[in-house]
ZAPA-354331 format. One line per field, with one value per residue: x, y, z negated of N, C-alpha, C, O in turn; residue in one letter. Coordinates in steps of 0.2 Angstrom, whole numbers, plus 2048, in hexadecimal, padded with zeros to 3 digits. Last residue first. Layout:
BEGIN
npx = X	...
npy = Y	...
npz = Z	...
capx = X	...
capy = Y	...
capz = Z	...
cpx = X	...
cpy = Y	...
cpz = Z	...
opx = X	...
opy = Y	...
opz = Z	...
residu = a	...
# end
This chain:
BEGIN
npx = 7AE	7AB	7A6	7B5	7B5	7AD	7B0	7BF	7B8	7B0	7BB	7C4	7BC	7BA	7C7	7C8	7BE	7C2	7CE	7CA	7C3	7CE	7D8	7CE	7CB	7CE	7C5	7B8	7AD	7A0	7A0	7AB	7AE	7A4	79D	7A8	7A5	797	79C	7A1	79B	792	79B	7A1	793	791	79D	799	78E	795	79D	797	796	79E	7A1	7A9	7A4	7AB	7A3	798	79B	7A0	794	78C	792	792	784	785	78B	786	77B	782	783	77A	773	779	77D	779	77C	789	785	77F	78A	791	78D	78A	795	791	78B	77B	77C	77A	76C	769	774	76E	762	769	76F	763	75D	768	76A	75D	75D	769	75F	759	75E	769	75C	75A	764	762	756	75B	763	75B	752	75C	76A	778	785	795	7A5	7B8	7C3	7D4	7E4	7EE	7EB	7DE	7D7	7CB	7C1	7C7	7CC	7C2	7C0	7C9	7C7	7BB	7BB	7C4	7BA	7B1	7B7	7B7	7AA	7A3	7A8	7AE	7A7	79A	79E	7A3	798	78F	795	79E	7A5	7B3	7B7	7B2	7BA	7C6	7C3	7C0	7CF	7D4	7CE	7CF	7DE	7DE	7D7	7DD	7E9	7E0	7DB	7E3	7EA	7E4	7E2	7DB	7DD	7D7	7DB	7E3	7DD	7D6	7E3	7E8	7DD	7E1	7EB	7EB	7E0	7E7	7F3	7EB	7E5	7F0	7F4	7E9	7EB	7F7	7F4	7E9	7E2	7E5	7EA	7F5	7F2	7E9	7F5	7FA	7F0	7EF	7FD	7FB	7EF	7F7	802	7F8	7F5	800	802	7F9	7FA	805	804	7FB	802	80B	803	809	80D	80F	810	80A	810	816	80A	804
npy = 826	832	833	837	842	84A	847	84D	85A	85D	85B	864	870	86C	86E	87A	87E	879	87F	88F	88E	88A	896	89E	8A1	8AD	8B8	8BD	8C3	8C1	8C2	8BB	8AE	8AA	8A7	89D	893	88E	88E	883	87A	879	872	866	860	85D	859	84A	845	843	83C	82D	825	81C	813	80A	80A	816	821	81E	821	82F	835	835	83D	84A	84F	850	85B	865	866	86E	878	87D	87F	88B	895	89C	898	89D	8AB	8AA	8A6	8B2	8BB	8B5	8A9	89B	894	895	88C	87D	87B	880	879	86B	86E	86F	864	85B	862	85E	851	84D	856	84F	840	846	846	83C	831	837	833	826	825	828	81C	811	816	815	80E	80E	80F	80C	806	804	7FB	800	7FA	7EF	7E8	7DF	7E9	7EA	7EA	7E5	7F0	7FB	7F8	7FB	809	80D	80B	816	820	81E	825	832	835	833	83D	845	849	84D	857	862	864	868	874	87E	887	886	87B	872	872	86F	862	85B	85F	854	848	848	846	83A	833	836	82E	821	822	823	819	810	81B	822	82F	836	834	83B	849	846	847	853	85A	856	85B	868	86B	866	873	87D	87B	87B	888	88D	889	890	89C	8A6	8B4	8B7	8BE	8B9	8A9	8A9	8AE	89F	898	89A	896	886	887	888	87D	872	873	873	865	85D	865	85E	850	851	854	848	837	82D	81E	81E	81E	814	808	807	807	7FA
npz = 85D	858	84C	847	84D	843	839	839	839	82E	823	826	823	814	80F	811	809	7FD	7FB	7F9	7EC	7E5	7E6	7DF	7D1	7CE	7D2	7D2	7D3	7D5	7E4	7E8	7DD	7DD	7E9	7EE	7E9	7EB	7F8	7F9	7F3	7FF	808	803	802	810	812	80E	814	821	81B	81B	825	827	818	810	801	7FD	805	7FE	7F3	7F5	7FA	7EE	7E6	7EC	7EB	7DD	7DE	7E8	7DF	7D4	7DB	7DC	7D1	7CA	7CC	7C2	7B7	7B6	7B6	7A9	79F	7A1	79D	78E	788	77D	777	778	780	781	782	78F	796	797	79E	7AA	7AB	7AF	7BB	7C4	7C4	7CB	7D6	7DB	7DD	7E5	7F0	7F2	7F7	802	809	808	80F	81C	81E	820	82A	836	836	837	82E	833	82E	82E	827	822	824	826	833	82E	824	816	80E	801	7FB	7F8	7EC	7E5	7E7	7E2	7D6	7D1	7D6	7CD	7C4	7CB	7CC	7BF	7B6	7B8	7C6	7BF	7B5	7BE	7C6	7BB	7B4	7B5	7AC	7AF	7A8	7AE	7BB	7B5	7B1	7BE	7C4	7BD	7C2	7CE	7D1	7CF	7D8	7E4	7E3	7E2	7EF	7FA	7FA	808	816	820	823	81C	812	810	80E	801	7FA	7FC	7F7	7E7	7E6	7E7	7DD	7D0	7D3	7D0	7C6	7BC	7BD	7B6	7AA	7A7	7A6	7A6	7AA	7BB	7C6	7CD	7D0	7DB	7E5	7E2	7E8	7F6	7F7	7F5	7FF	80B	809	80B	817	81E	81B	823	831	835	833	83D	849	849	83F	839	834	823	816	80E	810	804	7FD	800
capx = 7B0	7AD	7A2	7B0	7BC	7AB	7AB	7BE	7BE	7AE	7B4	7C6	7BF	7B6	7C1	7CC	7BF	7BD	7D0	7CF	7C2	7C7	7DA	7D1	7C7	7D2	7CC	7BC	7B5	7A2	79B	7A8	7B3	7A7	798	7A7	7A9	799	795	7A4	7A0	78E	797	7A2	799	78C	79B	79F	78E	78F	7A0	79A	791	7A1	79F	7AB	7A1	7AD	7A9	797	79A	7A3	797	78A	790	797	786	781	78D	78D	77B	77E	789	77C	76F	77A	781	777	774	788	787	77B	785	796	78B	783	794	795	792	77F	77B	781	76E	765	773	773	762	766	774	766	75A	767	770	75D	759	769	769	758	75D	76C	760	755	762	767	758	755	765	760	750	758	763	775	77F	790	7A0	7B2	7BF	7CD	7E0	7ED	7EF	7E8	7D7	7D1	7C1	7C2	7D0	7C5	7BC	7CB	7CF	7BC	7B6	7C6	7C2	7B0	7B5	7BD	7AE	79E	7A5	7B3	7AF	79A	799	7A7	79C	78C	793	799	79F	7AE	7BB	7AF	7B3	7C4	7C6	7BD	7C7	7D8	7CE	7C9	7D8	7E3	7D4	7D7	7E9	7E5	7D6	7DF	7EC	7E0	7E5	7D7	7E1	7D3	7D4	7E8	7E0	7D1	7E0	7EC	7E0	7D9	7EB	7EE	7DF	7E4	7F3	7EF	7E2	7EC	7F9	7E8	7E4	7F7	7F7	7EA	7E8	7E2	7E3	7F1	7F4	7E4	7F0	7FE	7EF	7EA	7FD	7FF	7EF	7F3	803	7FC	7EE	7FB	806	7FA	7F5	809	80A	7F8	7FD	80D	806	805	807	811	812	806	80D	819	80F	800
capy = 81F	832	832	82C	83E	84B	845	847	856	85E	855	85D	86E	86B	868	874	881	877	878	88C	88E	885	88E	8A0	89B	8A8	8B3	8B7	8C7	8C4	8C4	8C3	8B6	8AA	8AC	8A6	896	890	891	888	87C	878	87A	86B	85F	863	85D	84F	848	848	840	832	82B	823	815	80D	805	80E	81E	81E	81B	82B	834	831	839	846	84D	84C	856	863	863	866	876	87D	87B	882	892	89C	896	896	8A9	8AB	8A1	8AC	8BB	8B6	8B0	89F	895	899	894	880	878	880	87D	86B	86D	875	868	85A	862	865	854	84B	858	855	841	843	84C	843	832	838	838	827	822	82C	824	812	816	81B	80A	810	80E	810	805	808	7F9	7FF	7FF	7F3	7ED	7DB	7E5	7EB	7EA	7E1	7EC	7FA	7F5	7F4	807	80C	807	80E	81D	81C	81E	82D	835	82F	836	843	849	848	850	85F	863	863	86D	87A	888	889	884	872	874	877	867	85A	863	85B	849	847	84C	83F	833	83A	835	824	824	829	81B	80F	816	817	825	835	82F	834	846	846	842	84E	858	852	852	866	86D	864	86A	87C	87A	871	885	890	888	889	899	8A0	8B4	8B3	8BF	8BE	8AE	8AC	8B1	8A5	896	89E	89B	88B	885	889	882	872	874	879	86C	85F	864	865	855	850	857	84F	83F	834	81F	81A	825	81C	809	806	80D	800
capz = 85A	861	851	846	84E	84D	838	836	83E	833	823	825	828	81A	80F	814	810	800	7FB	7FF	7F3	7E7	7E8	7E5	7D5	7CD	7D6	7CD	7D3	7CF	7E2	7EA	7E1	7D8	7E4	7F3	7E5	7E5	7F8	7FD	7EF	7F8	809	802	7F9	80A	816	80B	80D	81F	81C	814	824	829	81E	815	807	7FA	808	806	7F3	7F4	7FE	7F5	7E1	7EB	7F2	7E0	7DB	7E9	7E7	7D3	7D7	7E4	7D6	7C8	7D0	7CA	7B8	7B7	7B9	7AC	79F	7A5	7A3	791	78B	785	775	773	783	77F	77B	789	796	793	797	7A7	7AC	7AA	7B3	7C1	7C0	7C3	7D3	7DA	7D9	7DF	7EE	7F2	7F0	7FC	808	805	808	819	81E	819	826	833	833	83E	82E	833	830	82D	82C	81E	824	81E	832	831	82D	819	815	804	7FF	7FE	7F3	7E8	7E9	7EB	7DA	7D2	7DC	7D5	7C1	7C6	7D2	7C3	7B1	7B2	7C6	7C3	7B2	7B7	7C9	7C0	7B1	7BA	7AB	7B2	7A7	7A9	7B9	7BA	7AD	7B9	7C7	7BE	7BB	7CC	7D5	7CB	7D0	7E2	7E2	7DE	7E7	7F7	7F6	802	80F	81F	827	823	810	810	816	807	7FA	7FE	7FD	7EB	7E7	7EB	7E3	7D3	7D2	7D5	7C9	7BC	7C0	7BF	7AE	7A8	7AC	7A5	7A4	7B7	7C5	7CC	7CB	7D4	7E6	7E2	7DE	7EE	7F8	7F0	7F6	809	808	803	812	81E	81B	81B	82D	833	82C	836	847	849	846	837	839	82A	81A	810	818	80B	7F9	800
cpx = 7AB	7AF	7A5	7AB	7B8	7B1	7A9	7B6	7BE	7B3	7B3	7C1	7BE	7B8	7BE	7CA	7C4	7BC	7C9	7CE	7C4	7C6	7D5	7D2	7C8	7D0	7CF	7C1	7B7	7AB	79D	7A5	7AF	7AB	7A0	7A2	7AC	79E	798	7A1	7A5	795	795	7A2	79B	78F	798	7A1	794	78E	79B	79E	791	79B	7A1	7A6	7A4	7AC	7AD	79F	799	7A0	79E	790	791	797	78D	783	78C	78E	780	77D	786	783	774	777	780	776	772	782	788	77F	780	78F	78D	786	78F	791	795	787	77C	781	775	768	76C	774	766	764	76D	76B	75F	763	76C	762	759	764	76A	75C	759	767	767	758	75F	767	75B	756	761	762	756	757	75E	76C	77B	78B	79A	7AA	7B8	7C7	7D8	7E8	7F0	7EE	7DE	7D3	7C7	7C0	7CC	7CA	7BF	7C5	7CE	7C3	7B7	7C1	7C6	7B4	7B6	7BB	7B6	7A5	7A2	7AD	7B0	7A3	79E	7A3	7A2	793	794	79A	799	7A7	7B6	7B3	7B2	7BF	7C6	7BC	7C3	7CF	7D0	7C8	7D2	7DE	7D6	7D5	7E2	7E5	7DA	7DA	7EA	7E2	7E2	7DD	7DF	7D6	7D3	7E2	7E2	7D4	7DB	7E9	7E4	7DB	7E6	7ED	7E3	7E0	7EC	7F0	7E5	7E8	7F5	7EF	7E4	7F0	7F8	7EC	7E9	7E8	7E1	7EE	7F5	7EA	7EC	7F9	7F5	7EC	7F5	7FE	7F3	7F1	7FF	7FF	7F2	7F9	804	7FE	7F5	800	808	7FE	7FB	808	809	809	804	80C	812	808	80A	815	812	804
cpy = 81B	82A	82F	82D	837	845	844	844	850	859	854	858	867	86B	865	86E	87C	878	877	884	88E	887	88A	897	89B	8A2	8B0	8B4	8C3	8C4	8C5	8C5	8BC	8AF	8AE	8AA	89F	896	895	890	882	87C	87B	873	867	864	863	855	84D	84B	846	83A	82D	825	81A	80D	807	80A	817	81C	819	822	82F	830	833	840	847	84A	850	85D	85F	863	86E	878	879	87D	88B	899	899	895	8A2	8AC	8A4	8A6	8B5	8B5	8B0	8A5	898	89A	897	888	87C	881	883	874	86D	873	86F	85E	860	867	85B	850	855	857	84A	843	84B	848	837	837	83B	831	825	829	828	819	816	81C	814	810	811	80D	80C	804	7FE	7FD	7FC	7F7	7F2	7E2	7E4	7E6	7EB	7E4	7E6	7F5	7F6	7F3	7FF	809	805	80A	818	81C	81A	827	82F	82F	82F	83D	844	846	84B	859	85F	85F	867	874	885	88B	885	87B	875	877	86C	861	861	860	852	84B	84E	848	837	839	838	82C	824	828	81F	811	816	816	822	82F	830	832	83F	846	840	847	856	853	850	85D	868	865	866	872	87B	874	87C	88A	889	887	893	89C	8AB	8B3	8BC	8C0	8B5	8AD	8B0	8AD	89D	89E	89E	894	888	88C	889	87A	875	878	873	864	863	868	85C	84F	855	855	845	836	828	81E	822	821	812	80A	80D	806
cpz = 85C	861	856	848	84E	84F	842	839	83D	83A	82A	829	82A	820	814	813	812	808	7FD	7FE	7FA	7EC	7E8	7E9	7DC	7CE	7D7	7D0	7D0	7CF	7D9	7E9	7E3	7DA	7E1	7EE	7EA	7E3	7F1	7F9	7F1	7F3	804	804	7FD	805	812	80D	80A	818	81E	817	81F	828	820	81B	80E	7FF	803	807	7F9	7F5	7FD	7F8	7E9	7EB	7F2	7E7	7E1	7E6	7E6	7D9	7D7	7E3	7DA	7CA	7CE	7CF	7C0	7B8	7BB	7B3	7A6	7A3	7A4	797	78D	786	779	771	77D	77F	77B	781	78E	790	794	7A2	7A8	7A7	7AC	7BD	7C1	7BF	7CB	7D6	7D7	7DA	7EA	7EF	7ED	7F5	801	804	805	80F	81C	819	81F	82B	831	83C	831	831	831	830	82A	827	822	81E	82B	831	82A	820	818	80C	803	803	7F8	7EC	7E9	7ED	7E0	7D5	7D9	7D8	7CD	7C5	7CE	7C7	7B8	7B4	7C1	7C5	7B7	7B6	7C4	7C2	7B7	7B7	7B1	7B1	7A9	7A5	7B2	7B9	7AE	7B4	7C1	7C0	7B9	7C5	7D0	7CA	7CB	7DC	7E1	7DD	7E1	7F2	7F4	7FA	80B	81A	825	826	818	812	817	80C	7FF	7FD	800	7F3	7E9	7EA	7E8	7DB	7D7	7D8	7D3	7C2	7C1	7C0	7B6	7AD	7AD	7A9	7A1	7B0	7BE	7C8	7C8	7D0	7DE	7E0	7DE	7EC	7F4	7F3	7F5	801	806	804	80C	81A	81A	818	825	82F	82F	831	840	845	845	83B	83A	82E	820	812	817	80E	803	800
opx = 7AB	7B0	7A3	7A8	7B7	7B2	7A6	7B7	7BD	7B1	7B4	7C1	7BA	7B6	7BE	7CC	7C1	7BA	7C9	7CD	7C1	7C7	7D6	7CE	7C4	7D4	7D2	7C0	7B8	7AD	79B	7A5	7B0	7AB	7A2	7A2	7B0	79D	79A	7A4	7A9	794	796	7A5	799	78D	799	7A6	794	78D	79C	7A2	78B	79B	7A5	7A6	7A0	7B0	7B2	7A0	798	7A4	7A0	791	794	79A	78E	784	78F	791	780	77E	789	786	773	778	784	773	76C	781	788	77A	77C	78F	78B	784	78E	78B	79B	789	77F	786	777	767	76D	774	765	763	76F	76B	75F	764	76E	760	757	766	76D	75C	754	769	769	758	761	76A	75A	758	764	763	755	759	75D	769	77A	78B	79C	7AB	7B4	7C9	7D7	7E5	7F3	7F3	7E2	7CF	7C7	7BD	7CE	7CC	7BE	7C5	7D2	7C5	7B5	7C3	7CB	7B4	7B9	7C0	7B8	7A7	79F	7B0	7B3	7A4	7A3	7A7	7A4	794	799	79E	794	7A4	7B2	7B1	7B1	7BC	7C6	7B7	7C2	7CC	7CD	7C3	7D0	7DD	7D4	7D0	7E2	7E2	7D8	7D6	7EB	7DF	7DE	7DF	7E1	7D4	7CE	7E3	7E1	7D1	7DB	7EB	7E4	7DB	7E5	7ED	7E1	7DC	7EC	7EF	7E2	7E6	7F8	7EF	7E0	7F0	7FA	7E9	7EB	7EE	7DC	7F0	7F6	7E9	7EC	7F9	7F3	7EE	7F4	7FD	7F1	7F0	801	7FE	7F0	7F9	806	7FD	7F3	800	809	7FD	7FB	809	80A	80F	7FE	807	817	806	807	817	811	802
opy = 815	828	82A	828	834	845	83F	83F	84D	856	84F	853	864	866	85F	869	878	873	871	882	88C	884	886	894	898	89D	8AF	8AE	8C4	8C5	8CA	8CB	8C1	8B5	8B4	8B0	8A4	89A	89A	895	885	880	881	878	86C	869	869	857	852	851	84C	83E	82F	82B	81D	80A	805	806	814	816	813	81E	82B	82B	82E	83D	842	844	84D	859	859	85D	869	875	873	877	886	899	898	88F	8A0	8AD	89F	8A1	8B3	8B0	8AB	8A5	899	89E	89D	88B	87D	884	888	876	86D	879	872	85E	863	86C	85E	853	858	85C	84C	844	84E	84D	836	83B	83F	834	827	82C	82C	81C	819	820	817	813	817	807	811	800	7FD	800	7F6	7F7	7F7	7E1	7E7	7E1	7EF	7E0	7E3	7F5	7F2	7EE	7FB	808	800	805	816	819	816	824	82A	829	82A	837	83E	840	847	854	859	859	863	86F	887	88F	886	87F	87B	87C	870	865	866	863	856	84F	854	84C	839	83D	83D	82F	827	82C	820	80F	819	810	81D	82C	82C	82D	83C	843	83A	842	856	84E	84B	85A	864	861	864	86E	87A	86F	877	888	887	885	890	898	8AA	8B3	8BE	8C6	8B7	8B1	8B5	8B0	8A0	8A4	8A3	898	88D	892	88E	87E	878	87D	877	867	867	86C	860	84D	85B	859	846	837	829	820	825	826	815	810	812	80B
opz = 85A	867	858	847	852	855	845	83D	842	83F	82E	82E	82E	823	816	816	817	80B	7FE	803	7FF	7F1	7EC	7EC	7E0	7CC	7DC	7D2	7CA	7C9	7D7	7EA	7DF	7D9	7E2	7EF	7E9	7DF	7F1	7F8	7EE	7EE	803	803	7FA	802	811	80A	807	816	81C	813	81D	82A	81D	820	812	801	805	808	7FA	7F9	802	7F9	7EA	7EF	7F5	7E8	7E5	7E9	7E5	7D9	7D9	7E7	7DC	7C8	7D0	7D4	7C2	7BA	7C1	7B7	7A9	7A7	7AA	79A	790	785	779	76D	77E	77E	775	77C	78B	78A	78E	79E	7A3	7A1	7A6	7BA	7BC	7BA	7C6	7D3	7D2	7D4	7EA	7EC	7E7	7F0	7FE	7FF	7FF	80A	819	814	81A	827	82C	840	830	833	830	834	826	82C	822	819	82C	82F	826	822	81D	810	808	809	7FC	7F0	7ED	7F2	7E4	7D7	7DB	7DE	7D1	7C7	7D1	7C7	7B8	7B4	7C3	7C5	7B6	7B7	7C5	7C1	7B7	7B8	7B1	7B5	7A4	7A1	7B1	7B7	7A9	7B3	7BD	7BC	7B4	7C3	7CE	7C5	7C6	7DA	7DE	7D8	7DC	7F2	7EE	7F5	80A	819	826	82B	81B	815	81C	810	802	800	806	7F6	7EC	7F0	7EC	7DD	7DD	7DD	7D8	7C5	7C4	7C6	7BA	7B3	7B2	7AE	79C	7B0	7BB	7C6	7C2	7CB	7DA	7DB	7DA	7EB	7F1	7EE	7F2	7FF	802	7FF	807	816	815	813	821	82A	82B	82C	83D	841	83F	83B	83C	82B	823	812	81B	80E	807	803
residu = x	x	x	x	x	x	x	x	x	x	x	x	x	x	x	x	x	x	x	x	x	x	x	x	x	x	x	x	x	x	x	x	x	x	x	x	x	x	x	x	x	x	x	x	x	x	x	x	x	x	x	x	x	x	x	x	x	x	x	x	x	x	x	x	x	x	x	x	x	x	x	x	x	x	x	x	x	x	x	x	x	x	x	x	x	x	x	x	x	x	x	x	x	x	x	x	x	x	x	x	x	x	x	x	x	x	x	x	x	x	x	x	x	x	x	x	x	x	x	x	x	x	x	x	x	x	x	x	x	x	x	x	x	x	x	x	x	x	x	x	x	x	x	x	x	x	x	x	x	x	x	x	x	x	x	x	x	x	x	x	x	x	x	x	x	x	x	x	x	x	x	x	x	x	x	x	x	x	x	x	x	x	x	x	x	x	x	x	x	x	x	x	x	x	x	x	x	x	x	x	x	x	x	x	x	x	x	x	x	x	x	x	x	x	x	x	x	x	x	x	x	x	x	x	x	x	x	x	x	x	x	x	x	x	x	x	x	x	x	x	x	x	x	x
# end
């Protein structure tokens, strides 16, 4: 597994991870600026950079990216819950971590003669309407449950910062919940996780463009940069296993 994760990478996708890590450093440069917490902006530097080191290794079919994405998982867990996004914090610490040890040995069950994982699609209207449903179910449970948490902790937090987090905690819980799918989409290696991963990341796009322009907080610079290259990502990725 350790062997073969630097075998097989074009020209185009080193100078592709290169960009997106330089990227990163160049926010997380930009929120230091801005932030009396440097460690906080330095785990978030981090963990920006191993979750996209995690989602490029994941567009070759290695089976190292739940490794590095579990490192990812727990790091972002901790930025959220800084943040006062529940949704995003729950589902990271208690549902995406647990689920990249789920996806590191399913994965070896579809492995081909070459180490690489054997994709599939789900062609079945009807399971796709399903699964649907359960994105907007999945969202509608974590957003009551997140407003009642809300309920009970509003006396330990700042009025604005509790009524900034009640803006943002639909779009935030989507994003979970969109997660939640798409991972188990790609455990079963389907290609129709990348739909979901598209909404996770306009849904987190969304969140962290409020947090900068709208209330001046630019120490959440490097998330939004690592979503924007997410998405990219998803989008190329997604039009590349159509042409498939």
């Amino acid at each position: 597994m350790y062997k073969t994760l630097f075998e097989n990478w074009k020209k185009s996708e080193i100078i592709w991870v290169s960009f997106a890590t330089i990227a990163l450093i160049i926010a997380s440069c930009v929120s230091f600026q801005f932030t009396s917490n440097d460690f906080f902006s330095a785990l978030m530097l981090v963990g920006t950079i191993f979750g996209t080191w995690g989602i490029i290794i994941t567009n070759k079919l290695k089976q190292f990216n739940f490794i590095i994405k579990f490192v990812s998982a727990i790091i972002l867990s901790i930025t959220y819950f800084h943040l006062l996004l529940f949704g995003m914090a729950f589902i990271n610490l208690l549902m995406l971590m647990p689920l990249q040890l789920h996806g590191f040995y399913k994965w070896i069950e579809h492995k081909n003669g070459g180490g690489l994982v054997h994709l599939n699609k789900i062609q079945n209207n009807r399971n796709n309407i399903l699964i649907f449903l359960s994105l907007i179910i999945g969202s509608l449970a974590i957003y009551f449950g997140i407003h009642g948490l809300f309920d009970r902790i509003e006396f330990l937090m700042p009025i604005h910062q509790l009524e900034i987090a009640k803006i943002l905690q639909f779009t935030d819980t989507l994003g979970a919940a969109a997660s939640v799918v798409a991972q188990f989409l790609m455990n079963l290696c389907y290609t129709n996780q990348m739909f979901y991963w598209i909404i996770v990341n306009i849904s987190q796009i969304l969140v962290f463009s409020y947090l900068i322009f709208v209330e001046n907080n630019l120490t959440v610079f490097p998330m939004l940069t690592m979503y924007i290259i997410w998405l990219i990502n998803s989008i190329y990725i997604l039009t590349r296993w159509n042409k498939k």
